[in-house]
N, C-alpha and C positions, 0 to 999 in steps of 0.2 A: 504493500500500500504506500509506504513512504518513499520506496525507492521510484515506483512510478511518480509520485509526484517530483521526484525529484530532481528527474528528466524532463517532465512537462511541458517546465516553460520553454527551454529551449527545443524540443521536437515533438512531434505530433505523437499524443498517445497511439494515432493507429498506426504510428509505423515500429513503435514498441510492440505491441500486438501482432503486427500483420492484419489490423482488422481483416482487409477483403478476402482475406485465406479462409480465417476463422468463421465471418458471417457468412461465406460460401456454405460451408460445411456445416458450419448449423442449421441454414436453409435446407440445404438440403436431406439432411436427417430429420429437419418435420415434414418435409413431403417425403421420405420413405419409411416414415411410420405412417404416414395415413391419416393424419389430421384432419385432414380437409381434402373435398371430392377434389378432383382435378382440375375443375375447367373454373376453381375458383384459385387454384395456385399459380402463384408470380414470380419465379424466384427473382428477378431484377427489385421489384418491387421491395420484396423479402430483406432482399444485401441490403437495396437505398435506404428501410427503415433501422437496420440492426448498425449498420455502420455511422449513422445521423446520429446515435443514439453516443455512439462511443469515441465518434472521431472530433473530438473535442480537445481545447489545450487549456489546462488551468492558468491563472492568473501567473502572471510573472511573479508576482508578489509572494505571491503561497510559492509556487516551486523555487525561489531563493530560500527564503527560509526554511523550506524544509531541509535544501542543499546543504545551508548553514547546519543545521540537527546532526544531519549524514556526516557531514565534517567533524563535527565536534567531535562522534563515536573515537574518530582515530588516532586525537589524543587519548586514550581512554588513559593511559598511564601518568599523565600528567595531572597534578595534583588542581590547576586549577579546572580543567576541567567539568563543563557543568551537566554534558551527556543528557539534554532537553530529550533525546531522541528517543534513549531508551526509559527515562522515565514517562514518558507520553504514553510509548508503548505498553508499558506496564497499567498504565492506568485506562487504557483502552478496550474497549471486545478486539477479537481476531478476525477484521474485514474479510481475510480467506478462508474461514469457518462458516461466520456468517453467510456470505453469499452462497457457498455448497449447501448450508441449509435451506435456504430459501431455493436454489432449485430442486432440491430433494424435497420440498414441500411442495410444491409448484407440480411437483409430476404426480406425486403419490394425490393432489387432489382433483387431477383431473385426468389420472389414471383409468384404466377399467378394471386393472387388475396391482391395483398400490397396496404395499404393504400396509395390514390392519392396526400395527403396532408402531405405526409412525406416526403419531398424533400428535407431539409435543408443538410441534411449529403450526399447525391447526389452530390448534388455539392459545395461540399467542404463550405460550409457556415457554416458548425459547427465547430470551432476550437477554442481553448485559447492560446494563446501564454505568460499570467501569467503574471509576473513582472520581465523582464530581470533585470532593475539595482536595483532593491530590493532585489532579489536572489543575487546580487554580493555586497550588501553590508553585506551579512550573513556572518562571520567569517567560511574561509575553508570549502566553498560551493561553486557550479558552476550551470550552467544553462545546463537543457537538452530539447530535443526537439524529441520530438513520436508522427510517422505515423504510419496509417497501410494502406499500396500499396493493391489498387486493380485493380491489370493487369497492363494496362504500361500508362492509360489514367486516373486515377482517385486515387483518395485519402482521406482516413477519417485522422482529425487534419490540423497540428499539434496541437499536446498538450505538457504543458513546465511542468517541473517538477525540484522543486530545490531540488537536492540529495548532500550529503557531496563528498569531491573532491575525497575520495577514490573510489567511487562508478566510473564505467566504464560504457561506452554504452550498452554494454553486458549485463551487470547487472539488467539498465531497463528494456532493453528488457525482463528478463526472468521476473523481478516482475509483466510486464505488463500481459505477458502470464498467470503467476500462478492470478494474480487479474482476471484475463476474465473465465480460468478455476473455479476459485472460486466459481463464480454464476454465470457459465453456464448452470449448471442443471438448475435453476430460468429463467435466461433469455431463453433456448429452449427449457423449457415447458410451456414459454406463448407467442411466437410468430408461426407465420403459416410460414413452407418454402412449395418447391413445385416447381422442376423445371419444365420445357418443357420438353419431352421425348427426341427432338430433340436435345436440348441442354446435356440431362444429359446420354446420351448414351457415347458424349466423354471423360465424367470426372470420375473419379475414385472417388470413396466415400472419401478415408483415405487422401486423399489430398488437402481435404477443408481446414486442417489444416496447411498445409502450404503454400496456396493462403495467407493468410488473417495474416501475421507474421509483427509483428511491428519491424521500422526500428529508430534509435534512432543515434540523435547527441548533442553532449556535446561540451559546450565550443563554440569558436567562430569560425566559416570557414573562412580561409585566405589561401592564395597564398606568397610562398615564393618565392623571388629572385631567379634566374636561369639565365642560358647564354641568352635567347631569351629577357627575359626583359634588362639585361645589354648592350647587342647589339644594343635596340631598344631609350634604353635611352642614350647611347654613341652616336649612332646617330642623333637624336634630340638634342641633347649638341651640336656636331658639325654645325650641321645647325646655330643654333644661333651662335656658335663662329664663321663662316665664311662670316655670314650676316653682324653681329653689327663689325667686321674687316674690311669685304669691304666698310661699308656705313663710319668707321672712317679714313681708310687711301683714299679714293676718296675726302671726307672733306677734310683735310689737305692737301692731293696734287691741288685741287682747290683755298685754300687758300693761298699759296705758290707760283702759276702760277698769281692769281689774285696780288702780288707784287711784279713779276716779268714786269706785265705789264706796272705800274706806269713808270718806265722808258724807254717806248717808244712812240715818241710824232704818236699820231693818225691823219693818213692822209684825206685829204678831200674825204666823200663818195662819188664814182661815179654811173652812173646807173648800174640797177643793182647789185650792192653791198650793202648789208642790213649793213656788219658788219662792212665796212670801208676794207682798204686793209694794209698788210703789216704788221698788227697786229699778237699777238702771237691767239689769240681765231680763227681770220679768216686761221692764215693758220692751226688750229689744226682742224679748222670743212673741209678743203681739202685735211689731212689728211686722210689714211685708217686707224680703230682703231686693235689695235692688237690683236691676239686672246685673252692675257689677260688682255686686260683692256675692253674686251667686257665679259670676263665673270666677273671681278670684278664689271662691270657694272649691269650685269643680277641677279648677288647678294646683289647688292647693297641697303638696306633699301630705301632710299632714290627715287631708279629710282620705286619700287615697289611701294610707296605710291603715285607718280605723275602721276602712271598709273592708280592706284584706280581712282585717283582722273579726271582722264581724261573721260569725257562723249562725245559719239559718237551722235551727232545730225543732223538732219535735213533728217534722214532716211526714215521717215513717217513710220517706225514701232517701235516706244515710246510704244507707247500703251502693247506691250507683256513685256516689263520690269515690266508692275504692276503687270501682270499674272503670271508672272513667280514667285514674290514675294510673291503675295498671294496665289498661290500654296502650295511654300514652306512652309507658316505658317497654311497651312491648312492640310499638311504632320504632321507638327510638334503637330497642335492642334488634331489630331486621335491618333498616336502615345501615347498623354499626356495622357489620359483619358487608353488606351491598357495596355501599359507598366507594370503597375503596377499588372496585372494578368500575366506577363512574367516569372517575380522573385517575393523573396522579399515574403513579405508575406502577400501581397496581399490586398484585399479590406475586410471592418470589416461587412461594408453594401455594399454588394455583390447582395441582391434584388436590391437593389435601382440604381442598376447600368445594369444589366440583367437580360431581364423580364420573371425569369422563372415561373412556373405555372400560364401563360399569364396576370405576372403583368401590368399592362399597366401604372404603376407609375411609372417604370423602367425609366432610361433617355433614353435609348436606343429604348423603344418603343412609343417615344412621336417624335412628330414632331420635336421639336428642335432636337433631338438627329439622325435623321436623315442626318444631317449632319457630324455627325462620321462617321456614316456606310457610307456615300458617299465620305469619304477621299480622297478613290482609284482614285476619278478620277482628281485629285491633278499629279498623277504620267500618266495619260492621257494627259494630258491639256500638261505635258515634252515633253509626245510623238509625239503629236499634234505640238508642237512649232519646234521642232528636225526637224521633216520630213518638214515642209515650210520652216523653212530657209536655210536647205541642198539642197532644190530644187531653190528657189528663190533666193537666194545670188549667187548661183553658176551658174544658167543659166545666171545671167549678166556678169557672167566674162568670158562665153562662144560665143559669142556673134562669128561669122566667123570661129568655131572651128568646126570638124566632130566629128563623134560618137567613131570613132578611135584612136583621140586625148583623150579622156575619157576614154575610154578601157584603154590605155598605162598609165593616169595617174595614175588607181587605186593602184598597188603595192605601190606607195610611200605614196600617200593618208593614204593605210591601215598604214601604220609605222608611219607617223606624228601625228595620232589621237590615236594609238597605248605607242608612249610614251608620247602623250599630258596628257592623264591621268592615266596611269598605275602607276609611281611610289608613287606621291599621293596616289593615293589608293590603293598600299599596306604598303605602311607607315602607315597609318591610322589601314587599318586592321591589322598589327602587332603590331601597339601600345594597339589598343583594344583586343590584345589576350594575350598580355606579360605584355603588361602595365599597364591597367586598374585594372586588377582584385588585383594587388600590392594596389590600394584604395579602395579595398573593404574587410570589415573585420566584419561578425555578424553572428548569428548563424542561419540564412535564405540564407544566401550566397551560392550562387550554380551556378558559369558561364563555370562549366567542360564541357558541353554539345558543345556548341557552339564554346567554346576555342579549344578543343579536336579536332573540326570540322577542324578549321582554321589551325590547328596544322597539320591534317593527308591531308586535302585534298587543302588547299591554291590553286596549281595549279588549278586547276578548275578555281577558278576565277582570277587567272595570264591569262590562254585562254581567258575567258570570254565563257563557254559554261557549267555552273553550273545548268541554270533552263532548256537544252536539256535531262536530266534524271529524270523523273519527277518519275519515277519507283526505282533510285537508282540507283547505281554499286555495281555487285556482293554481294548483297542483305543490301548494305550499302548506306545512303542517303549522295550524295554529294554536296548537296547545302544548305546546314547545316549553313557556315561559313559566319557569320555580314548579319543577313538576309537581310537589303536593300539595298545588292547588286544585289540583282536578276535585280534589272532596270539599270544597266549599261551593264550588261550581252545583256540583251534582245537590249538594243539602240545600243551597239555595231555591234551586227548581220545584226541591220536595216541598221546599216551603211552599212556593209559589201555589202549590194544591193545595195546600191546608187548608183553609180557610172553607173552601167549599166544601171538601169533602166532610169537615166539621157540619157547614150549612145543612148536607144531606140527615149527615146522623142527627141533627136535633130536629127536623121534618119529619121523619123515620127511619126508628133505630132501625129497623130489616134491612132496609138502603142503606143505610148507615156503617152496615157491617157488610153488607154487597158488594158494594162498588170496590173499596179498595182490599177487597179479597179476589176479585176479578178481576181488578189490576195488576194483585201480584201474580195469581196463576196466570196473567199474560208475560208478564215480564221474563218467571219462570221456563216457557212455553219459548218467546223469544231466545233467552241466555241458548237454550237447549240445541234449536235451530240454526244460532250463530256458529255455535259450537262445532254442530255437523258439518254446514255448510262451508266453512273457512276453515276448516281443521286447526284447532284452535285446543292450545297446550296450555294448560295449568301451569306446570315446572316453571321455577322461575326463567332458567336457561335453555330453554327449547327454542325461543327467539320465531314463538311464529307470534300470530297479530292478536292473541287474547288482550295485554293490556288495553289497547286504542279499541277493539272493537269489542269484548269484554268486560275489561275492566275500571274502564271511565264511565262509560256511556250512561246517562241516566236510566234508560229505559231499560238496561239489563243489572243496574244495581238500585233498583226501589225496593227489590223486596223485605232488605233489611228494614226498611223505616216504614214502611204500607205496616209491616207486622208491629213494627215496635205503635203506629199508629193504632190499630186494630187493638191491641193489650190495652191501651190507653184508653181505649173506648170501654174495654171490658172494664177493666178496672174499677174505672168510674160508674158506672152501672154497677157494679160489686159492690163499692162502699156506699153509692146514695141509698142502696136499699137496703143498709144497714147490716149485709151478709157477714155470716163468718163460719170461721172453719170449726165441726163440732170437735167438741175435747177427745172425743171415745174412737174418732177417725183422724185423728192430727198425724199420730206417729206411723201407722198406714200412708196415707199421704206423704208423710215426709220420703219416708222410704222407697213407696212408687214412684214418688217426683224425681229423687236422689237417683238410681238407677236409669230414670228416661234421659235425664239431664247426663248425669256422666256416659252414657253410649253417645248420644248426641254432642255433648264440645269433644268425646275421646274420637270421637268416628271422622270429623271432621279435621282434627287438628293431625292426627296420626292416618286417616285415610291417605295422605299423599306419599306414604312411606312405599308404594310398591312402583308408583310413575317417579320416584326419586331414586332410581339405583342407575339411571345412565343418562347420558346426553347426547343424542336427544333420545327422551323419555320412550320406550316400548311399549307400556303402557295401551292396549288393545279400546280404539277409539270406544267404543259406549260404552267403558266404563269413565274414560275421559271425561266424556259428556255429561255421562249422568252427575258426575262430581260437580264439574264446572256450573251445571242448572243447581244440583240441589244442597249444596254444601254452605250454604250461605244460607237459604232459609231455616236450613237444619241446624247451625252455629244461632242466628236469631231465635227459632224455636226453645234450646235448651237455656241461652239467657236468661228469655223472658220465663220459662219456670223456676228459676233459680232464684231472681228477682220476687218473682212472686211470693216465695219462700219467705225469700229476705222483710218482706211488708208486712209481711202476718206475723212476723214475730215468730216463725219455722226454719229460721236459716242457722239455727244454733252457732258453734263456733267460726262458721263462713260468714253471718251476717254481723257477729261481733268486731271481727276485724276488720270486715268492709267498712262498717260504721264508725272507725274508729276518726276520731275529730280532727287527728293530721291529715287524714285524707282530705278533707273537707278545705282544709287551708289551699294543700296542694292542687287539688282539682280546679281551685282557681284560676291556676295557673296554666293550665293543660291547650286551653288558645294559643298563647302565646310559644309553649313550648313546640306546639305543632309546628307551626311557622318558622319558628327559630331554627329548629337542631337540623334543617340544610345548613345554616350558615354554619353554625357550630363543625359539621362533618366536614365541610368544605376546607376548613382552614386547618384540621386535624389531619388533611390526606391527601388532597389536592395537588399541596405544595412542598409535597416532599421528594428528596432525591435521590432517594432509597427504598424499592419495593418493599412490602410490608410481609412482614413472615408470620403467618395465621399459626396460632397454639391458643390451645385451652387461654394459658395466663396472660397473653398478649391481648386477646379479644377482651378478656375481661378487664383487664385492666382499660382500654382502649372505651369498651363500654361505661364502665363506671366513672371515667372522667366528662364522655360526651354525655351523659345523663346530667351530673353534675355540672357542667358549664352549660348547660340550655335549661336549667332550672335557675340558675344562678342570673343567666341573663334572663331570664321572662320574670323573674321576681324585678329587675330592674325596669323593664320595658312596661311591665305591669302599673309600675309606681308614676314613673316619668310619662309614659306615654296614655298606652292604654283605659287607664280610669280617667285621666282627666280629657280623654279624649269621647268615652261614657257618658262623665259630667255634661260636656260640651252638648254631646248630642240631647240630651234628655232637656236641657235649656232649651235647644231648639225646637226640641217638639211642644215645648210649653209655649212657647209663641206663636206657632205652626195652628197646637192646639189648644186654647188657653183656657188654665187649668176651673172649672168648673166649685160650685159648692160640694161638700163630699156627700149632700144628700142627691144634688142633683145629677151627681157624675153616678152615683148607684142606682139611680133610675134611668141614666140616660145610654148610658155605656155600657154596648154587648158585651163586651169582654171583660167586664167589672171595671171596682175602681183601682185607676194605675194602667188600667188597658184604655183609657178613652186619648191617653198619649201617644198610641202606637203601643204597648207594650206588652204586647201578650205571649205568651211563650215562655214568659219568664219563669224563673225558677229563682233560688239560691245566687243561682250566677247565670243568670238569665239567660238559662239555654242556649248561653250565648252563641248562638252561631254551632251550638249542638255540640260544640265542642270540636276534635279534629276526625 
């Protein structure tokens, strides 16, 4: 590799080569294997493209210096000696290895008859990424990085190569070319190619050679400053300056008022009067507060942490504050283990973590690992909880209201839950498009895809109707941007029905229970059909179109929330008619429930254990299928008995711990942590220059810190951002809709009082957005 360049600049790599010997004799070793019918073969054509490809001369710059490298080696005895050449080498991959693998993968994959046990460069498991800071302790050297792209889904390397600073990407590239031209004759006269007729009827012979072009980066990939990140970080400054303002000038006016009152003597409390009368406190709480000392208030640090701090009890639904928390750590823990085959560069032991050539030592096809691949139903379990307490909270506050009363309240409903969570989340996603990638800086770095995303297509998820094009727009994918957004998308839509669907059941319960039982055996009915129709894989790594056409989509992911809706109906119907479970059948009950419940989350979460022993999965399509349709209603089915459990006061030591009052703080939190822990994974993995080596104590530890820093930032984001951004809205809607007497807002207002604001669905933590 160095000696070619080190020739370069003064003569033509092909006459190092002989390219037109070697491109002859290539040519024609793919037309005497059979490649291609004949009356599409060219060999003129063939030599023009393989010789274009290699008959190139690097930079003068790069092949002096490397001359210079080459020279130094021959002082080696001499002490001053700084031998750049052979420490480069040493910190490099071996270009002449490299390239024999990649045509040893190149054949074996579009062989008819390739070795079975050649799979490493398949998938990407053969790479060296060399010694990035030993390459930058070399004097007037830099670090480079070569792939060679096959199509838009696969990739041989990277491979690092420390070349002197004059040397350019370009440069690589061609050394890489003339080293693979080199001994090419050698490598394609001892490997077998041999397309399918099928296949090789659409490709042109002389274009093999520019499938298969390596692609090279130098130096470190970073994002510079631009108006998007200064807007994004002006903003975020402002926030904080308007928070830590308002929490100091409320303090001080507090303090101020608190010695104003010293001089008023405090009259005898009478009934009725908690505060005493005549006092400056009592007449300021019979005061109306003014618009701005209610938004200083909604800002205020201060009011934001009392509210953390504020737990809603005695509900008899504790029990989903633990669900909803171990949900989100169980988001966080699939994610932890994913991520790192996102970006970054990836995992070093890549078997050990995906069981291709049906390892079964894989973690992913053991039992335990089973619980990865059943993450998903983490963001179920949201849907599940969304759709009952949208149903259950709100028919209590309906209570003597018509269907009509519901109709009329939706428009505003849609606007309160509208900007309940929109601007959060797009602060968030523009932080992670402008901001983020300002802390990331290494020569793995690559967040243009998804940036680019956010950048062109934002509105999409401004509407929330990103995972409705599962096809694209105008042959562009628009659900591209902060992928876990798809489940705000999807829960917002659910919303969008709510309202009516409530309308029916208080018209009648029969409809009531009809329609969105008819909707989920449709949706069911659809998932099944998708499933057939598109051959559509469960397994995470099977890589066919489940997600986009499965697992976004609304109309194949309702059934969690129709059900959790439908419970919520029961429910409520259960306690207004004062139902309970008799004493002399409780422990019957628990029992039967306890067994339907554990086959059902065990069937589900472990059912993927037999499509999880290879890649891609063998797994015989209807049983595929049936999983894909029914594994998600069956996961919401045992919930909501468990839950049930849990309300009656039947969930013994499961409902004790669910219940317990940390959860209650924490589940708080569980919005913002959803949001957050891409950015948290991004900066842990992203921008690292060292593959990550998967064990038991690496994961966990890896885990337990990414838990920990996305709890730690959303408790902050919670305080500075999020509530006072709560506060804000809930001001607006009292302007929007001004707030009423509280006899005449519980005569006037379908959805009780508190709902004649927009606010229905609330809960504890107001259903906020249903959580993640």
């Amino acid at each position: 590799f160095y000696g070619l360049a080190s020739v370069g600049a003064d003569t033509s790599l092909c006459d190092v080569i002989d390219a037109e010997s070697s491109c002859k004799q290539t040519c024609q070793m793919i037309a005497s294997k059979g490649l291609y019918p004949k009356w599409r073969y060219d060999e003129d054509k063939c030599i023009t493209a393989c010789k274009r490809v290699i008959c190139t001369e690097v930079s003068d710059a790069c092949g002096i210096a490397i001359d210079t490298w080459v020279n130094e080696t021959r002082e080696f005895s001499s002490p001053s000696s700084e031998l750049r050449l052979i420490e480069a080498d040493y910190t490099s991959a071996k270009s002449l290895q490299a390239v024999i693998l990649v045509f040893k993968g190149i054949s074996t994959l579009i062989s008819k008859s390739g070795s079975d046990d050649w799979t490493g460069i398949q998938y990407a498991n053969v790479k060296n990424l060399g010694n990035y800071d030993a390459c930058y302790q070399i004097p007037d050297a830099k670090y480079c990085l070569t792939e060679f792209p096959l199509g838009t889904q696969a990739k041989y390397g990277p491979w690092a190569t420390c070349v002197p600073n004059e040397c350019t990407a370009d440069d690589v590239n061609k050394l890489y070319n003339a080293t693979a031209y080199a001994v090419g004759e050698f490598v394609f006269a001892n490997i077998t190619f041999g397309y399918p007729e099928s296949v090789a009827k659409y490709i042109d012979p002389y274009m093999i050679f520019g499938h298969f072009q390596p692609t090279t980066h130098c130096g470190d990939k970073s994002y510079d400053w631009n108006a998007g990140a200064g807007v994004m970080v002006g903003l975020l400054t402002l926030f904080g300056f308007f928070t830590v303002g308002a929490t100091l000038y409320l303090y001080i006016i507090s303090k101020l008022e608190n010695k104003k009152e010293d001089g008023y003597k405090e009259l005898p409390k009478v009934d009725g009067d908690r505060e005493g009368i005549n006092t400056p406190a009592a007449k300021k709480m019979k005061e109306p507060k003014t618009l701005g000392a209610q938004v200083l208030s909604a800002l205020s640090l201060t009011t934001s942490f009392n509210s953390f701090l504020k737990l809603r009890t005695g509900t008899g639904t504790e029990a989903m504050e633990g669900v909803r928390v171990f949900s989100m750590m169980w988001v966080v823990f699939g994610h932890c283990l994913l991520w790192p085959l996102q970006g970054g560069p990836g995992y070093v032991n890549v078997y050990d973590v995906i069981p291709y050539n049906g390892n079964d030592k894989a973690v992913m096809a053991t039992w335990t690992g089973q619980v990865v691949q059943s993450a998903e139903f983490a963001v179920d379990t949201f849907f599940f909880m969304s759709g009952f307490l949208a149903a259950f909270v709100s028919l209590r506050k309906l209570k003597g209201r018509t269907s009509v009363d519901v109709a009329k309240s939706a428009p505003m409903l849609y606007l309160n839950r509208w900007l309940r969570i929109t601007p959060l989340y797009m602060i968030i996603i523009f932080t992670y498009t402008y901001v983020v990638p300002l802390m990331l800086a290494g020569p793995t770095v690559d967040q243009s895809k998804e940036t680019d995303a956010c950048k062109n297509y934002w509105w999409y998820n401004f509407l929330y109707v990103q995972t409705v094009f599962p096809r694209g727009v105008n042959n562009e994918q628009v659900g591209g941007c902060y992928g876990v957004s798809w489940y705000l998308a999807d829960d917002m839509m659910f919303f969008w029905a709510t309202p009516w669907l409530l309308a029916i059941f208080i018209y009648n319960k029969v409809a009531g229970f009809a329609v969105p039982s008819l909707l989920c055996f449709g949706s069911i009915t659809a998932g099944w059909v998708l499933a057939w129709k598109k051959h559509l894989r469960f397994p995470t790594f099977d890589q066919s179109l489940y997600f986009p056409f499965y697992y976004q989509p609304p109309w194949t992911r309702a059934p969690p929330y129709l059900l959790g809706l439908i419970f919520g109906m029961f429910y409520f119907e259960f306690k207004t008619r004062k139902m309970t479970i008799p004493r002399h059948i409780q422990t019957i009950l628990q029992m039967s429930f306890g067994i339907v419940i554990a086959i059902l989350l065990g069937s589900t979460v472990y059912g993927s254990h037999e499509a999880s022993q290879d890649v891609p999965s063998d797994l015989p399509y209807d049983k595929n299928n049936a999983y894909v349709a029914l594994s998600k209603p069956a996961w919401s089915i045992g919930l909501g008995l468990m839950l049930f459990l849990c309300f009656e006061n039947l969930g013994g030591p499961v409902q004790w711990f669910l219940s317990l009052p940390l959860f209650g703080y924490i589940s708080k939190l569980t919005f913002c942590m959803y949001l957050l822990h891409p950015i948290i994974l991004a900066i842990m993995f992203f921008a690292r220059v060292t593959p990550v080596r998967f064990s038991v104590v690496n994961f966990s530890v890896d885990y337990i810190a990414a838990l920990t820093a996305t709890a730690g930032l959303a408790f902050f984001v919670n305080l500075f951002v999020e509530a006072p951004l709560a506060g804000l809205q809930r001001i607006l809607m009292n302007y929007i809709m001004p707030p009423k007497q509280k006899s005449e807002r519980r005569k006037e207002a379908p959805w009780g009082e508190g709902e004649a604001k927009g606010e229905a669905y609330s809960t504890k933590n107001d259903v906020k957005k249903a959580d993640m």
